[in-house]
C-alpha positions as CSV (number, residue, x, y, z in Angstrom):
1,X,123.0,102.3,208.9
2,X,126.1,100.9,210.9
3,X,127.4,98.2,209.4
4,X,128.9,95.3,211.4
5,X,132.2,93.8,210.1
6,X,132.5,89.7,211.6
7,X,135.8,87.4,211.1
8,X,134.1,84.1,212.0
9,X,137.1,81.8,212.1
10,X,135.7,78.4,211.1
11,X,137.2,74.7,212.5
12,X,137.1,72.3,209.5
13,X,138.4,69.1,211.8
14,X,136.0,69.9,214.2
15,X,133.1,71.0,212.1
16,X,132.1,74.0,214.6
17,X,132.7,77.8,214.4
18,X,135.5,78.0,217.3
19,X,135.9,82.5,217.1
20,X,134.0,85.5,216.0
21,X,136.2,88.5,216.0
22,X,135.2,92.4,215.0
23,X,136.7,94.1,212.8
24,X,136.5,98.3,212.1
25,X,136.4,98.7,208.5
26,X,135.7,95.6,206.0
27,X,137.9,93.0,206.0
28,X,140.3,93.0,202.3
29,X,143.0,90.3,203.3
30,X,143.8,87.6,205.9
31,X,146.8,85.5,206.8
32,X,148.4,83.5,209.7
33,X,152.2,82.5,210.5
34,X,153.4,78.6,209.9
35,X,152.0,78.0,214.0
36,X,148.5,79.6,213.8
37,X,149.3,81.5,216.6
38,X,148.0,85.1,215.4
39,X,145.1,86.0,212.6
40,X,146.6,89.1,211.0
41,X,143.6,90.9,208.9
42,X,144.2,93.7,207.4
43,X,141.0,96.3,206.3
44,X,139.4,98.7,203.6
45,X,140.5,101.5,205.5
46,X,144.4,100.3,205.5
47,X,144.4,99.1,209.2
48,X,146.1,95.8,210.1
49,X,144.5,94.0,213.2
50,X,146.2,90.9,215.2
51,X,144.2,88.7,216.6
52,X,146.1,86.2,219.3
53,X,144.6,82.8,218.2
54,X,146.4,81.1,221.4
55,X,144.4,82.8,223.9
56,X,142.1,79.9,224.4
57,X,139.9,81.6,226.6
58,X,137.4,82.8,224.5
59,X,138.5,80.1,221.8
60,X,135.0,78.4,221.5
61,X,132.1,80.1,220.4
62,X,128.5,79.3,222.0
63,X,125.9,77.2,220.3
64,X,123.6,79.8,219.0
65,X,125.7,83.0,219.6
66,X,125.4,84.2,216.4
67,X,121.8,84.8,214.8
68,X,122.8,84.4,211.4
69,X,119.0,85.4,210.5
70,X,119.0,88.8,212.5
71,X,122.2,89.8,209.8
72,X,120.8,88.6,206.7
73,X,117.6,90.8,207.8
74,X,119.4,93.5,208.6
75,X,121.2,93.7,205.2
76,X,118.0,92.7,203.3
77,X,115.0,93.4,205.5
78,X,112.9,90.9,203.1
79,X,114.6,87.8,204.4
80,X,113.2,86.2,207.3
81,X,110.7,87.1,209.5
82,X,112.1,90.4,211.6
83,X,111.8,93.5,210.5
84,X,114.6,96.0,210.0
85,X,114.3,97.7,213.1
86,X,113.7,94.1,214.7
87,X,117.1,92.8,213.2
88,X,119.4,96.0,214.2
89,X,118.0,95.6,217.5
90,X,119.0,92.4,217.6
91,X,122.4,92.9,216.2
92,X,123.1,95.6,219.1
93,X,122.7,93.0,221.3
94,X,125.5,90.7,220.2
């Protein structure tokens, strides 16, 4: 099974998910500099990732982008309503 590794990179202030970013390898550690600019996240398999959190672009994250159902099935197939196959499927598709 290929496992999908998410940074979902939460707004507090304004209460909304604002970037989902992929990572390779499970994510072991995370910091930013004083400004925010860059998410540097480094991974179980000793890579270090920087993510430019300026690049406003792709900054906001829409409204049901993420089916937060189709990855808890495809972890444990008993939750929620899809099948296994079903929530892979659906995962490719993100």
């Amino acid at each position: 099974m290929e496992l999908l590794h998410l940074v979902v990179v939460y707004s507090c202030s304004a209460n909304q998910v604002i970037r989902i970013l992929q990572t390779e390898a499970e994510v072991t550690s995370m910091c930013t500099p004083a400004d925010d600019s860059l998410l540097i996240v480094g991974t179980s398999v000793g890579s270090i990732c920087l993510f430019d959190m300026s690049d406003f672009e792709y900054a906001v994250v829409k409204p049901g982008f993420l089916n937060f159902q189709a990855l808890l099935a495809a972890n444990e197939p008993r939750i929620g309503e899809a099948s296994h196959e079903e929530a892979q499927s659906k995962l490719r598709e993100l």
